[in-house]
C-alpha positions as CSV (number, residue, x, y, z in Angstrom):
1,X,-110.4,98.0,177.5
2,X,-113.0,96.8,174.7
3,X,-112.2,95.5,171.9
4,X,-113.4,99.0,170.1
5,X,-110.5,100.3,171.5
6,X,-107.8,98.6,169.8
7,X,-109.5,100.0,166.3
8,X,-112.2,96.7,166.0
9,X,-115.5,96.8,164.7
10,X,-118.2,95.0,165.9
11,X,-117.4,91.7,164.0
12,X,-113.9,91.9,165.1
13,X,-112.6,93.0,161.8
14,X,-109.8,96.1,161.6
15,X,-111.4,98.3,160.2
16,X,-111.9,101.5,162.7
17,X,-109.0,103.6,162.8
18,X,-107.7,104.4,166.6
19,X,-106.3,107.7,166.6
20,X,-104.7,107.1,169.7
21,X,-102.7,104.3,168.9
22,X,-98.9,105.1,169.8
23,X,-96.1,102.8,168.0
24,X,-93.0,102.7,169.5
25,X,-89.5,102.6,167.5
26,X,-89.7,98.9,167.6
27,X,-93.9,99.0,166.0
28,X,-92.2,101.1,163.5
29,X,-89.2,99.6,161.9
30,X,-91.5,96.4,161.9
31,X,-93.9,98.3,159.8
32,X,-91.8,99.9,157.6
33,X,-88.9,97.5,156.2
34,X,-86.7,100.7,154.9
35,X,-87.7,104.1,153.7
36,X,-86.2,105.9,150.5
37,X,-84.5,109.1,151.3
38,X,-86.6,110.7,148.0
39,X,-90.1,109.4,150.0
40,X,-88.7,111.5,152.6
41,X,-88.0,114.9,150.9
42,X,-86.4,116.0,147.9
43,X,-85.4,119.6,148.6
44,X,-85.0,122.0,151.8
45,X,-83.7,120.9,155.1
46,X,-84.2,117.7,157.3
47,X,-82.5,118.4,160.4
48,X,-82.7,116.8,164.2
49,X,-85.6,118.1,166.6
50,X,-83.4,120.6,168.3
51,X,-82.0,122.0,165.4
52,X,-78.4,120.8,166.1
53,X,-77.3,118.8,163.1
54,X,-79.3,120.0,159.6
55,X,-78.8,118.6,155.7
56,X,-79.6,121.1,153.4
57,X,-80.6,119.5,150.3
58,X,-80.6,122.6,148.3
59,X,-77.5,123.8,149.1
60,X,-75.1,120.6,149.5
61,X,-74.3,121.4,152.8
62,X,-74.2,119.1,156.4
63,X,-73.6,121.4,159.6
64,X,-73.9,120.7,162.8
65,X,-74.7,123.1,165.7
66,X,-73.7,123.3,169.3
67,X,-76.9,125.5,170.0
68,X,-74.9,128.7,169.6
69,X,-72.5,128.3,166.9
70,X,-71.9,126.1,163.7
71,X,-69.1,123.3,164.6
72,X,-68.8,122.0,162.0
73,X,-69.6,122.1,158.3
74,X,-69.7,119.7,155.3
75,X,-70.3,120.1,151.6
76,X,-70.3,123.1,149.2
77,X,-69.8,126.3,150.7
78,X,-70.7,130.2,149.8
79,X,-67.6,130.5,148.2
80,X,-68.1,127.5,145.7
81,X,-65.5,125.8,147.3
82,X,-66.5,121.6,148.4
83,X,-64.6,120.7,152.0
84,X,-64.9,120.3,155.6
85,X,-64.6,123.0,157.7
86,X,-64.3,122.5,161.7
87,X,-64.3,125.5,164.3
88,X,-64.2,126.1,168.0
89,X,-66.6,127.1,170.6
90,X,-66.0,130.4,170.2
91,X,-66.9,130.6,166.3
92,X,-62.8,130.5,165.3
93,X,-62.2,128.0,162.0
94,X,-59.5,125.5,163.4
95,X,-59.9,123.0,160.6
96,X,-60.6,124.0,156.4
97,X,-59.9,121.2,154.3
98,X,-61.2,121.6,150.9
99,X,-59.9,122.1,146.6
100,X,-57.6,124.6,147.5
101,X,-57.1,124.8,151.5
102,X,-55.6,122.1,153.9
103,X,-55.0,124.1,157.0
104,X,-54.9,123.0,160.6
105,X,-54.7,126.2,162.8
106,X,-54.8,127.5,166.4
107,X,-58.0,129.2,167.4
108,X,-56.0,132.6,167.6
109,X,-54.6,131.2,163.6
110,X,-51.0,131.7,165.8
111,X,-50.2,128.2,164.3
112,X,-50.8,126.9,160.9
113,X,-50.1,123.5,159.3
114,X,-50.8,123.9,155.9
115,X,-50.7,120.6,154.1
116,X,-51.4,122.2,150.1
117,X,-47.9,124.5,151.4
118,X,-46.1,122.0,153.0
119,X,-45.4,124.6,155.3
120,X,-45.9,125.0,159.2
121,X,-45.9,128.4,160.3
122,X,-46.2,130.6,164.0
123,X,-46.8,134.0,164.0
124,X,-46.2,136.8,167.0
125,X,-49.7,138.4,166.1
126,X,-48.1,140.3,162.8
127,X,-45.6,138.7,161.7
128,X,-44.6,135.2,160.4
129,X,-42.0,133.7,163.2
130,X,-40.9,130.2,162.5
131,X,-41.6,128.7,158.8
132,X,-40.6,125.2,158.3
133,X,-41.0,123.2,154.9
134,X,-41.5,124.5,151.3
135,X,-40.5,128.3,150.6
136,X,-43.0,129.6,148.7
């Protein structure tokens, strides 16, 4: 290797650029002491390489994917309401906590704890079964 290949010219100054010069993470935190979020991007998305966890910027909203189906989401949602909002892998919610909800469920929604109720309920698949806490 010549010394034209590390990005020297011939008076061993720096000033050819080497296009082929690779930094690893190391090279780069060294480089760059810290990075502003608003360098980065200000609106849209910035989400991981495989598209599994996304920050929407113009919508308020952290989800994160499985690669089929959303797990779990964070921030404002459609219907104006702010919360968390966690389902299974088959696309069931199982968790909404937000202003007005604070329900822990089953996938089949069989069993709910609702915390803004105080109440925790089992249905048979129509009706309500067992309801312990506040009456409503």
């Amino acid at each position: 290797m010549s010394y034209l290949d590390n990005g020297y010219d011939k008076w061993l100054e720096k000033t050819i650029i080497n296009s082929q010069i690779e930094y690893s993470d190391m090279d780069t935190d060294a480089l760059i002491g810290n990075l502003s979020g608003s360098k980065i991007l200000s609106t849209g998305t910035i989400m991981s390489q495989d598209r599994k966890i996304q920050l929407n910027l113009d919508k308020n909203m952290f989800v994160v994917n499985d690669g089929t189906i959303d797990r779990l989401k964070m921030g404002k949602f459609d219907d104006g309401e702010y919360g968390i909002r966690i389902y299974d892998a088959k696309g069931n919610e199982i968790i909404n906590i937000t202003g007005t909800n604070n329900i822990i469920q089953s996938s089949d929604k069989l069993m709910q704890l609702d915390l803004s109720a105080k109440q925790f309920r089992v249905y048979d698949g129509r009706n309500l079964r067992v309801l312990l806490g506040e009456l409503v």
